[in-house]
N, CA, C and O atoms as a Tripos MOL2 file, in Angstrom:
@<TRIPOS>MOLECULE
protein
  272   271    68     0     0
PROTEIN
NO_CHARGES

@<TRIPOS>ATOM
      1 N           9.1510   -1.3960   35.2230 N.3       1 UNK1
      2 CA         10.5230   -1.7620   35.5310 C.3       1 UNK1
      3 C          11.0840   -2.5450   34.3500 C.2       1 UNK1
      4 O          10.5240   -3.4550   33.7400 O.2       1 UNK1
      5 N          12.3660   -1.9950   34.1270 N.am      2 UNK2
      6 CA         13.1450   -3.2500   32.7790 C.3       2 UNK2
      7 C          13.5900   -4.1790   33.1790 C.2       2 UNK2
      8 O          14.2450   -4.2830   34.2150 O.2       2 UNK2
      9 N          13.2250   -5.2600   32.1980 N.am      3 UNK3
     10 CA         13.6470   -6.6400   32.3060 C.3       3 UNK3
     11 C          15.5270   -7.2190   32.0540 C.2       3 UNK3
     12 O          16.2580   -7.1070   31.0700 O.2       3 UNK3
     13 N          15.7510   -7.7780   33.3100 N.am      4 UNK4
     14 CA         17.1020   -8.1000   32.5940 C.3       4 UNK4
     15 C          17.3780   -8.6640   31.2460 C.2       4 UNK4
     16 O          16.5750   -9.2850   30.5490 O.2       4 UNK4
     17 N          18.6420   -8.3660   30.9580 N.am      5 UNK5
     18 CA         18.8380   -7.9590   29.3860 C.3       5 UNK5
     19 C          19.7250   -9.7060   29.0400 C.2       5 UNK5
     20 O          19.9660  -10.1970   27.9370 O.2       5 UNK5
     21 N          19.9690  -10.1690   30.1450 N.am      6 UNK6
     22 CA         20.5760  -11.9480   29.3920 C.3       6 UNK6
     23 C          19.9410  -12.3610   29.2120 C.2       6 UNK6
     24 O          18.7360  -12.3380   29.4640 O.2       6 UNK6
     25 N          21.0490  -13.2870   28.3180 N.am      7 UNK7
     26 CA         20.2360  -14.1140   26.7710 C.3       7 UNK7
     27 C          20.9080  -15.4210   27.1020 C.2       7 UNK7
     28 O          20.7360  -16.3220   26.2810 O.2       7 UNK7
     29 N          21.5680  -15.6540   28.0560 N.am      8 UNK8
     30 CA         22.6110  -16.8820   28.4500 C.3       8 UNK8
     31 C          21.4160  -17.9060   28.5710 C.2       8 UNK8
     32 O          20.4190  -17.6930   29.2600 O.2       8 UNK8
     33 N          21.5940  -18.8340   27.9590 N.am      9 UNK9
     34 CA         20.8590  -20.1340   28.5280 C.3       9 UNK9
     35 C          19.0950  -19.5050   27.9970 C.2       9 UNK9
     36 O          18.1360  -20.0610   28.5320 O.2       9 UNK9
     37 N          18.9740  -18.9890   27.5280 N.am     10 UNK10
     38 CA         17.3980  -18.4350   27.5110 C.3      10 UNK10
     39 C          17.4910  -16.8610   27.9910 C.2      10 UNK10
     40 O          18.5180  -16.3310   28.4140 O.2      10 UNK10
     41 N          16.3420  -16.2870   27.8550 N.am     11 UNK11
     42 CA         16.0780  -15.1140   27.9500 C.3      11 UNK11
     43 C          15.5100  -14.8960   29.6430 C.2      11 UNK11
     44 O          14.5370  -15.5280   30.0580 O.2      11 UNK11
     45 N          16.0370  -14.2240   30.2370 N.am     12 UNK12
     46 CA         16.1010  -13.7520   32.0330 C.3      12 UNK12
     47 C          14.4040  -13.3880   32.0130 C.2      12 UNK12
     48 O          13.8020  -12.5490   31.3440 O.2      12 UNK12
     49 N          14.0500  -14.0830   32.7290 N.am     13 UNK13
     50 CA         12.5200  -13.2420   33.0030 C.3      13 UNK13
     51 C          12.4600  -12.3520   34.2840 C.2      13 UNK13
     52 O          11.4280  -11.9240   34.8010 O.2      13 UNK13
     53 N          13.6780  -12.1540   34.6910 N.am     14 UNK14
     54 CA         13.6200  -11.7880   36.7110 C.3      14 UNK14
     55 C          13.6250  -10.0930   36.1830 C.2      14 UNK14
     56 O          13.9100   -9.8360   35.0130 O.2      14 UNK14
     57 N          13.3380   -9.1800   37.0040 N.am     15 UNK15
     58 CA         13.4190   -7.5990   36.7740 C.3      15 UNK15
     59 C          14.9650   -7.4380   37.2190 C.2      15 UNK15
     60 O          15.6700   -8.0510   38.0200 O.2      15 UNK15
     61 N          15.2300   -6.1140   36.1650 N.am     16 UNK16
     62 CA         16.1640   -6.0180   36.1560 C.3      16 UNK16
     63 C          16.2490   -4.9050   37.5370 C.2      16 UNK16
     64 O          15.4150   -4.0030   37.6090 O.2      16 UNK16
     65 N          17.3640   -5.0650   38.6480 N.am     17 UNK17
     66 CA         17.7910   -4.8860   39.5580 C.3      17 UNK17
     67 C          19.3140   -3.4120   39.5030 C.2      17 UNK17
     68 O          19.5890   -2.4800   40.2580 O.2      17 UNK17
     69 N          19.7880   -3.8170   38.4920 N.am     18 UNK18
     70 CA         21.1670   -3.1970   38.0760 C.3      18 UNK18
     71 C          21.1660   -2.3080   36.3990 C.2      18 UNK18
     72 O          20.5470   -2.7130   35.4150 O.2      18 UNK18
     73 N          21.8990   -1.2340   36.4440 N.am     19 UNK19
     74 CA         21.7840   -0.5360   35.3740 C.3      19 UNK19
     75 C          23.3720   -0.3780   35.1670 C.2      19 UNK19
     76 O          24.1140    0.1440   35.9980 O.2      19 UNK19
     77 N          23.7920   -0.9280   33.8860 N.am     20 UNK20
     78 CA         25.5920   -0.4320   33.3910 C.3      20 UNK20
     79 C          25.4230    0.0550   32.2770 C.2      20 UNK20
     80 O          24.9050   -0.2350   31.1980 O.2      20 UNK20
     81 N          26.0140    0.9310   32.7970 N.am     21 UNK21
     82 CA         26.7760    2.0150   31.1700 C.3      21 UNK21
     83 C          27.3430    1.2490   30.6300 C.2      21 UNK21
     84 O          27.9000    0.2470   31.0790 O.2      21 UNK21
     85 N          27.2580    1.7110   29.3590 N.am     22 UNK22
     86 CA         28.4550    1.0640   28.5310 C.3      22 UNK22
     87 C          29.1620    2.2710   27.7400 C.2      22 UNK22
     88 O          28.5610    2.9380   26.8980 O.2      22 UNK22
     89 N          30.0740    2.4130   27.9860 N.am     23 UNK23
     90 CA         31.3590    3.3600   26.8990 C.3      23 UNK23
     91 C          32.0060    3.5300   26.1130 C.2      23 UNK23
     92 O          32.8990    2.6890   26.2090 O.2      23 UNK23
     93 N          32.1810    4.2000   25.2150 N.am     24 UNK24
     94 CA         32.8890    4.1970   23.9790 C.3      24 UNK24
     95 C          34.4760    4.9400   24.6480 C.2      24 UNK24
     96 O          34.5320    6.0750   25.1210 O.2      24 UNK24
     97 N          35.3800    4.2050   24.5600 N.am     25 UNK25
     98 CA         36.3570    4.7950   25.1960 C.3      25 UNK25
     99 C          36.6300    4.9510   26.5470 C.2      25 UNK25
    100 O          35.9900    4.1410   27.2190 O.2      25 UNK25
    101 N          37.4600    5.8130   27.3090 N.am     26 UNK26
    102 CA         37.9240    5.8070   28.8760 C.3      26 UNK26
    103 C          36.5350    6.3220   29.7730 C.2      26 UNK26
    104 O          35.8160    7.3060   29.5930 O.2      26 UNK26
    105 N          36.4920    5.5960   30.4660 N.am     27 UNK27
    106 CA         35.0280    5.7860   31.4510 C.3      27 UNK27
    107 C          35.0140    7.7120   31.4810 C.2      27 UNK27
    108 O          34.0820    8.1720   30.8210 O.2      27 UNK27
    109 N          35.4280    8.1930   31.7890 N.am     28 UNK28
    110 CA         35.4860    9.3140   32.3240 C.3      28 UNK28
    111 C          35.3000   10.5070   31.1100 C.2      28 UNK28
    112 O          34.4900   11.4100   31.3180 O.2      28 UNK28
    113 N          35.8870   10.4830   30.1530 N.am     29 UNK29
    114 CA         36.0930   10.8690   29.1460 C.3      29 UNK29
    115 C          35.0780   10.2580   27.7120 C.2      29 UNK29
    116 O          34.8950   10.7210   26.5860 O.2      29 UNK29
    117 N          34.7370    9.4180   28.1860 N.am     30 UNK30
    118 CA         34.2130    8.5450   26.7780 C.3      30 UNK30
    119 C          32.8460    8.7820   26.9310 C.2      30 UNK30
    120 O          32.3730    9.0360   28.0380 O.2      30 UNK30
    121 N          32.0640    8.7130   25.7610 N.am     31 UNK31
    122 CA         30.4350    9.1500   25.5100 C.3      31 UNK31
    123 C          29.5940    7.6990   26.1260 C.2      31 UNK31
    124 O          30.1390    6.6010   26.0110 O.2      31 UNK31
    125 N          28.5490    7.8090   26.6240 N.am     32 UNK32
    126 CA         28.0170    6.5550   26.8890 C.3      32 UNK32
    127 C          27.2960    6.1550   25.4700 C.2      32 UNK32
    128 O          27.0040    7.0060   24.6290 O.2      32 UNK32
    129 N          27.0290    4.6590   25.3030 N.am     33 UNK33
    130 CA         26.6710    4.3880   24.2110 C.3      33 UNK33
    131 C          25.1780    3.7320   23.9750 C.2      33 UNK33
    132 O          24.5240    3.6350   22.9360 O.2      33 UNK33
    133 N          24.8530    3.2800   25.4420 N.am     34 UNK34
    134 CA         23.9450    2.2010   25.5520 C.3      34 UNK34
    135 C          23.6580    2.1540   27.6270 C.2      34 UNK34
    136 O          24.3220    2.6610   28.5310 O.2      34 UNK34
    137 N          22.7470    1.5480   27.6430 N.am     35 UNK35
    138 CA         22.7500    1.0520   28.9530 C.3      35 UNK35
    139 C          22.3200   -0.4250   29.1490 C.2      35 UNK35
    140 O          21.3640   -0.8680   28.5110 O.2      35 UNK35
    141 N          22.8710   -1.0320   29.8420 N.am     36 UNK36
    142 CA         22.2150   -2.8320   29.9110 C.3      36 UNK36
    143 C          21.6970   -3.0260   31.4680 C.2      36 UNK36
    144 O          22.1910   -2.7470   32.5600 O.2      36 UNK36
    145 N          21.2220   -3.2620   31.3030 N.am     37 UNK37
    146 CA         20.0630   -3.8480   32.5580 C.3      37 UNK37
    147 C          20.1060   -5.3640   32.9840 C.2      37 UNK37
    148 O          20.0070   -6.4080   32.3400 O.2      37 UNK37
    149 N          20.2620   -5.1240   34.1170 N.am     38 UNK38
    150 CA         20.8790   -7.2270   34.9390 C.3      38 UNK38
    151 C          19.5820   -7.2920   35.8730 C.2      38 UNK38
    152 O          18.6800   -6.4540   35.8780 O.2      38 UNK38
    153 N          19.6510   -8.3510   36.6000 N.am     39 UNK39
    154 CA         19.0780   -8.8250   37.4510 C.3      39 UNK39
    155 C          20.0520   -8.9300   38.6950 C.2      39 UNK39
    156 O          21.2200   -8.7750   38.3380 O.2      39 UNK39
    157 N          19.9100   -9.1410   40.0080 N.am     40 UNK40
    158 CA         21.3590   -9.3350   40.7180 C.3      40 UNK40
    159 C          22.3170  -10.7610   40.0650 C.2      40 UNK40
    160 O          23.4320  -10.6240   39.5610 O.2      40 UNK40
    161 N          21.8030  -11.7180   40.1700 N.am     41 UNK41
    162 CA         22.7050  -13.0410   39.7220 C.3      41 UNK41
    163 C          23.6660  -12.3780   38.5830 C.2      41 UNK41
    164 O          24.8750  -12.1770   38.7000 O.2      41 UNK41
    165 N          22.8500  -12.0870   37.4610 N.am     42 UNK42
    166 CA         23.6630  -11.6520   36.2610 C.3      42 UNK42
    167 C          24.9770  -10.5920   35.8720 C.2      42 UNK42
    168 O          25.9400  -10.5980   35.1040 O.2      42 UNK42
    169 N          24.4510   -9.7960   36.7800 N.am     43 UNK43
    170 CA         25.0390   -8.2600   37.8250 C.3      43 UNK43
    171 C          25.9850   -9.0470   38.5020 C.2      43 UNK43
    172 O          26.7030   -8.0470   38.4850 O.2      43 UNK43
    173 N          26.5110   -9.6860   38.9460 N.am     44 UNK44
    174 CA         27.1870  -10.3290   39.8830 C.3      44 UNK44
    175 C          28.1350  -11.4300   39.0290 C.2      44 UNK44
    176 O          29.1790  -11.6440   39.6460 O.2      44 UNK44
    177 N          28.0600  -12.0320   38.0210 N.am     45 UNK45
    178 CA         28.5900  -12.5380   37.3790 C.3      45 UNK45
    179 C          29.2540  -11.4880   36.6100 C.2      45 UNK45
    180 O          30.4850  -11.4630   36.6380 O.2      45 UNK45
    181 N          28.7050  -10.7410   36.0230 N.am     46 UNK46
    182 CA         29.4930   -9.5290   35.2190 C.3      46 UNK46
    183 C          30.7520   -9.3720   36.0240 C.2      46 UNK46
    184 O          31.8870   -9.4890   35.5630 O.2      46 UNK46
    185 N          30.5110   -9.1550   36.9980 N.am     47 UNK47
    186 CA         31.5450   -8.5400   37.9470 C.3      47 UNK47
    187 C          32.8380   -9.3830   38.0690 C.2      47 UNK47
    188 O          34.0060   -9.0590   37.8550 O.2      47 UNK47
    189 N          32.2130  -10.7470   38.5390 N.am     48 UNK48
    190 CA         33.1630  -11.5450   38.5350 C.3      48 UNK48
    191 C          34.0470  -11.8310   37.3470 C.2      48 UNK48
    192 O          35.2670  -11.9790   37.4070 O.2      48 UNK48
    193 N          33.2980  -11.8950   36.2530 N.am     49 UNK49
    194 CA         34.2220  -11.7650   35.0680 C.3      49 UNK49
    195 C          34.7730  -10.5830   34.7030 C.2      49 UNK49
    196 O          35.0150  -10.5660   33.4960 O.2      49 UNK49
    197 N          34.8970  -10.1610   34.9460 N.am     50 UNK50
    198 CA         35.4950   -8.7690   35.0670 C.3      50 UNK50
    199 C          37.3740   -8.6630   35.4310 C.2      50 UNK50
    200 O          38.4970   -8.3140   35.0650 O.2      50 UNK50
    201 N          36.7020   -9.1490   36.2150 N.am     51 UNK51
    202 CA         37.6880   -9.4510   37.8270 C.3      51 UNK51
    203 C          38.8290  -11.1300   37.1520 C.2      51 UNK51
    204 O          40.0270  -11.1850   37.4280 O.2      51 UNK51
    205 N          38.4520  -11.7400   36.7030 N.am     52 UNK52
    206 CA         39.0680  -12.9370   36.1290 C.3      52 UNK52
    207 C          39.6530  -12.2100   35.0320 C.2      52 UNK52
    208 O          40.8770  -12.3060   34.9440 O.2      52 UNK52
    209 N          39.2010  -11.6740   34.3810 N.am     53 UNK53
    210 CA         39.4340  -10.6860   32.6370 C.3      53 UNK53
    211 C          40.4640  -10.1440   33.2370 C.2      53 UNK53
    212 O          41.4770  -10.5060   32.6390 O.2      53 UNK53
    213 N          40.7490   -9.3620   34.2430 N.am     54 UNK54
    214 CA         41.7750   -8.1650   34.7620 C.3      54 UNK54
    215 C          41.2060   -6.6270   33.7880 C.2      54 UNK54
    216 O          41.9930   -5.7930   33.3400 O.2      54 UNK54
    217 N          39.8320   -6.5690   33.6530 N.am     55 UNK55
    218 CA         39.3960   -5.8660   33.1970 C.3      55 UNK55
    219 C          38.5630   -4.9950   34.4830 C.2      55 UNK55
    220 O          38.1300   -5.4980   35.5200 O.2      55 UNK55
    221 N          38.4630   -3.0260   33.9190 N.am     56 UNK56
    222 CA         37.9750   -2.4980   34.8650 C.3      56 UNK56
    223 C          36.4540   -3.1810   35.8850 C.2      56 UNK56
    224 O          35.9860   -4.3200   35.8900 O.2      56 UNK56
    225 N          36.1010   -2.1640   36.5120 N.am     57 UNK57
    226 CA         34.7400   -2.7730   36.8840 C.3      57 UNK57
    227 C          33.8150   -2.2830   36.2600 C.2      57 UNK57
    228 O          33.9090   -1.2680   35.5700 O.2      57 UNK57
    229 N          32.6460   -3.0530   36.4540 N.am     58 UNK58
    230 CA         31.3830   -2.8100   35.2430 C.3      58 UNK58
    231 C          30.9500   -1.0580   36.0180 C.2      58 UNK58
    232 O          31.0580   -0.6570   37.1770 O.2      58 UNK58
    233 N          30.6110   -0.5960   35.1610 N.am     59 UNK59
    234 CA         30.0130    1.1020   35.6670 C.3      59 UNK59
    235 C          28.3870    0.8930   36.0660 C.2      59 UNK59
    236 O          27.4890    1.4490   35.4320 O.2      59 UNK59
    237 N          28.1810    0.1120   37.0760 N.am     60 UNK60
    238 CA         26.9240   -0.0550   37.6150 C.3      60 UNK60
    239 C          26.2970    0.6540   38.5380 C.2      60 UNK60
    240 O          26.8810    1.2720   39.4280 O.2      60 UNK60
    241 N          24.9640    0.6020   38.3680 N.am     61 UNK61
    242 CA         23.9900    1.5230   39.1970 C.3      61 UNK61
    243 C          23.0030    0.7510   39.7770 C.2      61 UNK61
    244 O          22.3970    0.1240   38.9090 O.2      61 UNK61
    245 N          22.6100    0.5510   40.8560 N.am     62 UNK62
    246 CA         20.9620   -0.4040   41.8120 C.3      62 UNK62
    247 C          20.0700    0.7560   41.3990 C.2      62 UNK62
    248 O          20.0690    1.9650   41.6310 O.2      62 UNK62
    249 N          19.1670   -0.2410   40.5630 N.am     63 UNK63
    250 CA         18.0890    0.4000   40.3790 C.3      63 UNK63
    251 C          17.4080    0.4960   41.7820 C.2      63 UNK63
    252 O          17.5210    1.4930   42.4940 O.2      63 UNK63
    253 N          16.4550   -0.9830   42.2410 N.am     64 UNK64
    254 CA         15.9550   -0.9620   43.2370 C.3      64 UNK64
    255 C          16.4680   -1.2310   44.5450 C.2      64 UNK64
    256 O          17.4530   -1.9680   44.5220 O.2      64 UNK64
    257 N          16.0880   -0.8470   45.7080 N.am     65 UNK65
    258 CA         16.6480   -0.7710   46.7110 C.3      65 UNK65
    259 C          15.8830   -1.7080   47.4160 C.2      65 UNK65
    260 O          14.8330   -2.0350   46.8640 O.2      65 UNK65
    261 N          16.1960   -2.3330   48.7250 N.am     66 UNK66
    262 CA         15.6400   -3.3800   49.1610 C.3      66 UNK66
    263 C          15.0750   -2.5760   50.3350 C.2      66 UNK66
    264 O          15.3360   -1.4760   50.8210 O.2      66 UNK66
    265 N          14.1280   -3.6340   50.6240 N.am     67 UNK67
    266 CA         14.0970   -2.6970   51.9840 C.3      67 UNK67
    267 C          14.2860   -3.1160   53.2030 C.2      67 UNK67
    268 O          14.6660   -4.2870   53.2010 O.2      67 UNK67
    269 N          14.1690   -2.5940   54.4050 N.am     68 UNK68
    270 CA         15.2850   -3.5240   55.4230 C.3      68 UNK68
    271 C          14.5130   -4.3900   55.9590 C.2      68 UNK68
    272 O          14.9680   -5.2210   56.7450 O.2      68 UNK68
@<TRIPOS>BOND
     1     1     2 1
     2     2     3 1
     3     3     4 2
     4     3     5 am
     5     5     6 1
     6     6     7 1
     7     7     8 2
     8     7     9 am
     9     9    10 1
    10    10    11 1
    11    11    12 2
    12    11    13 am
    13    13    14 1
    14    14    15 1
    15    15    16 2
    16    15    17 am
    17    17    18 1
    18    18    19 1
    19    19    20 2
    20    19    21 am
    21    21    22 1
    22    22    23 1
    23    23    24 2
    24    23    25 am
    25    25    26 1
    26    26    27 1
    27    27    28 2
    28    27    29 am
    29    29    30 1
    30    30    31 1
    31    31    32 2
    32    31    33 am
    33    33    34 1
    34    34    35 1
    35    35    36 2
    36    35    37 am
    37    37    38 1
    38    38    39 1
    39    39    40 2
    40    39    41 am
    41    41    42 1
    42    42    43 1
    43    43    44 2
    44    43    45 am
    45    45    46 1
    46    46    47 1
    47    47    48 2
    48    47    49 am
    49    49    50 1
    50    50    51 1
    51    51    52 2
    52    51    53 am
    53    53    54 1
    54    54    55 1
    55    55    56 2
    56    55    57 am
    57    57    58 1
    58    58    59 1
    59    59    60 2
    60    59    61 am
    61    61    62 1
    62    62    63 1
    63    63    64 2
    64    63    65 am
    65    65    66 1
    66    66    67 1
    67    67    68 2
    68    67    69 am
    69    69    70 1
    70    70    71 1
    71    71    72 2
    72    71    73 am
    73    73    74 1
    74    74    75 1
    75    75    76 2
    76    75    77 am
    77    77    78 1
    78    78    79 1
    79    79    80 2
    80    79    81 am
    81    81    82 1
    82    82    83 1
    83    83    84 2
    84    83    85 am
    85    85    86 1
    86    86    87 1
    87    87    88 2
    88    87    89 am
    89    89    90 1
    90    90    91 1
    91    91    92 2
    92    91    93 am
    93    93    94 1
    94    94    95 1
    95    95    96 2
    96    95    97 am
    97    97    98 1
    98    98    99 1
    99    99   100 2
   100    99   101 am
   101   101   102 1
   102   102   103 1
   103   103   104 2
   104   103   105 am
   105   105   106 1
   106   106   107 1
   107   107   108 2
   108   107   109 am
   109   109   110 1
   110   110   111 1
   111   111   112 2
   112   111   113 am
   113   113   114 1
   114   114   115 1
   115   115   116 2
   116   115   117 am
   117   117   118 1
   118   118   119 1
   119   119   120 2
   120   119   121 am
   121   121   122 1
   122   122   123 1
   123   123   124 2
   124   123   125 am
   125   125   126 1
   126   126   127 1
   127   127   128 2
   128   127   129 am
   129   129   130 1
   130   130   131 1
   131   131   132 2
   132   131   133 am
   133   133   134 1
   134   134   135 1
   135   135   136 2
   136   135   137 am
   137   137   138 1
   138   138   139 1
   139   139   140 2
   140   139   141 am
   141   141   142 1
   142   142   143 1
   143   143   144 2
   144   143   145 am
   145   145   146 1
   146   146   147 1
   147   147   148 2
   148   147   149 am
   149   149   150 1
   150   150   151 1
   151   151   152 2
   152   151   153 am
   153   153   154 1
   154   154   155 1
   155   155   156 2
   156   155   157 am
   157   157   158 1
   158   158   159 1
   159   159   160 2
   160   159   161 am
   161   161   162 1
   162   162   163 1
   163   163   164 2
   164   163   165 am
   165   165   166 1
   166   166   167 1
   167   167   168 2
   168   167   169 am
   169   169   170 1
   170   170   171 1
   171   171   172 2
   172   171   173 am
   173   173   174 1
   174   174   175 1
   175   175   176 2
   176   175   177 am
   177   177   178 1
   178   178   179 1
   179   179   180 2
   180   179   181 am
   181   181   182 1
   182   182   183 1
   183   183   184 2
   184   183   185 am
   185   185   186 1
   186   186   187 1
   187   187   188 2
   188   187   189 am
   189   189   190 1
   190   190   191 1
   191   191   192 2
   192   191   193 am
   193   193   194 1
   194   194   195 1
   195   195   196 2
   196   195   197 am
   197   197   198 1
   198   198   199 1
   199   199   200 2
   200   199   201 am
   201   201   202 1
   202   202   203 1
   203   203   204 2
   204   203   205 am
   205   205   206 1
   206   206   207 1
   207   207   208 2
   208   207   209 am
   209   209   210 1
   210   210   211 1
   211   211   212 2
   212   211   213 am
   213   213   214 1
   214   214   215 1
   215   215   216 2
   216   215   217 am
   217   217   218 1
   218   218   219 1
   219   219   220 2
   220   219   221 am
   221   221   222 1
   222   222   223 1
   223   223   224 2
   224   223   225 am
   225   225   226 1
   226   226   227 1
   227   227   228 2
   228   227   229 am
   229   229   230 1
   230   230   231 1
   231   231   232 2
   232   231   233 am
   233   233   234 1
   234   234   235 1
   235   235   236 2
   236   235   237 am
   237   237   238 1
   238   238   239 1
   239   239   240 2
   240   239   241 am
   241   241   242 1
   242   242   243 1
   243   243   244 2
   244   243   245 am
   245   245   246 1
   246   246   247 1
   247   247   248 2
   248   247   249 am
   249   249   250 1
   250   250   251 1
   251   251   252 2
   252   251   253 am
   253   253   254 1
   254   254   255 1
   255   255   256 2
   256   255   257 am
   257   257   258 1
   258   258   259 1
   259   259   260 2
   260   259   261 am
   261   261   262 1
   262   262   263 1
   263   263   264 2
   264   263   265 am
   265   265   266 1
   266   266   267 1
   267   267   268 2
   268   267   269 am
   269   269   270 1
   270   270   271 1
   271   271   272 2
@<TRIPOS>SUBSTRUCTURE
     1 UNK1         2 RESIDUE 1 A UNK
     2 UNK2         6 RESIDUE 1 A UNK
     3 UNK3        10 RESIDUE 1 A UNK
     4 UNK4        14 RESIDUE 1 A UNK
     5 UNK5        18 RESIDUE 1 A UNK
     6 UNK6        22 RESIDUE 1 A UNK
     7 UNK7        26 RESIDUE 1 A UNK
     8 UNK8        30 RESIDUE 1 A UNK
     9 UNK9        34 RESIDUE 1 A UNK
    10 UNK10       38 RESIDUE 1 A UNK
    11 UNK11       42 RESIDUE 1 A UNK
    12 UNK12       46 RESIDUE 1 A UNK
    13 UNK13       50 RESIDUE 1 A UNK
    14 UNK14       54 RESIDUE 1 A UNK
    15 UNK15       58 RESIDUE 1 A UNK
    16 UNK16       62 RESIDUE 1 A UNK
    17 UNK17       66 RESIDUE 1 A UNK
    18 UNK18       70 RESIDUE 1 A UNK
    19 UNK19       74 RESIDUE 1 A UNK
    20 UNK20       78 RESIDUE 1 A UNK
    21 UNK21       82 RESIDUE 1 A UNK
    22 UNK22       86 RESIDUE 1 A UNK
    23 UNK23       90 RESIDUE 1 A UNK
    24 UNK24       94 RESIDUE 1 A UNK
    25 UNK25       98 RESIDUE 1 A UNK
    26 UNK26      102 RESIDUE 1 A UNK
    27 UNK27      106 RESIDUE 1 A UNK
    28 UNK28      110 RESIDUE 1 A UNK
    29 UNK29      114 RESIDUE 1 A UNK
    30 UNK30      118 RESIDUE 1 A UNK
    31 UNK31      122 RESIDUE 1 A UNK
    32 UNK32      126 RESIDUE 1 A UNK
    33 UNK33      130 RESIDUE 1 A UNK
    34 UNK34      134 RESIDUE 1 A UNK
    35 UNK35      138 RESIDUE 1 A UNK
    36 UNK36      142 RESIDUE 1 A UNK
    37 UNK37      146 RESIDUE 1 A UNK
    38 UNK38      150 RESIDUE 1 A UNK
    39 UNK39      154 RESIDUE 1 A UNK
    40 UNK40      158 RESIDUE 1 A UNK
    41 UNK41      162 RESIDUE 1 A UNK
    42 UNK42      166 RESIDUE 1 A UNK
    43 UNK43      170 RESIDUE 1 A UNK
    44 UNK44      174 RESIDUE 1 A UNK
    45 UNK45      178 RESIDUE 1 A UNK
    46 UNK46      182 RESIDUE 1 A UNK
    47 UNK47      186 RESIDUE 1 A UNK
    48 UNK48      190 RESIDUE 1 A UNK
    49 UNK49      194 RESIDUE 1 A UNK
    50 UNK50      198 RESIDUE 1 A UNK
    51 UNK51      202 RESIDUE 1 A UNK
    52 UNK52      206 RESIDUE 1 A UNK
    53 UNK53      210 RESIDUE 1 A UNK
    54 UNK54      214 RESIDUE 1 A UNK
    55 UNK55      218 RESIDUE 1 A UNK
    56 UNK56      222 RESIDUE 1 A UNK
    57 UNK57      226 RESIDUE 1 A UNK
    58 UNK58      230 RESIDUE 1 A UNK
    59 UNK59      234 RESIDUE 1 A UNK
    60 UNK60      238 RESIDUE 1 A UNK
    61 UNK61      242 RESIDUE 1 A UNK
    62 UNK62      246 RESIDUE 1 A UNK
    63 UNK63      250 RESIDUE 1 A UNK
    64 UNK64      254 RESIDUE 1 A UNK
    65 UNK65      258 RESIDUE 1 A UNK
    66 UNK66      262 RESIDUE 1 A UNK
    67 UNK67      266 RESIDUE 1 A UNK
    68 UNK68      270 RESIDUE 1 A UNK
């Protein structure tokens, strides 16, 4: 499993939970360039800044699924 990819404050030791594209250009249309890997906390902050930015939403994927 990949390790989340923040560097905030130190390097994340938690598994990474979340997978985002990243794009060169309009989501839909644009080539992917990279992928970054979160943990939920980190994944969840993305978002929120996002959302403060007035910027789209992050193009995220759950890696792992919980179970019930």
């Amino acid at each position: 499993m990949d390790q989340c990819d923040s560097k905030v404050g130190g390097i994340c030791s938690r598994t990474a939970t979340w997978k985002q594209a990243v794009h060169a250009g309009p989501r839909e249309a644009g080539r992917i360039l990279l992928h970054s890997f979160w943990c939920d906390e980190h994944a969840e902050k993305i978002v929120q800044k996002r959302k403060t930015d007035w910027q789209a939403p992050p193009d995220m994927a759950r890696l792992v699924v919980e179970a019930p």
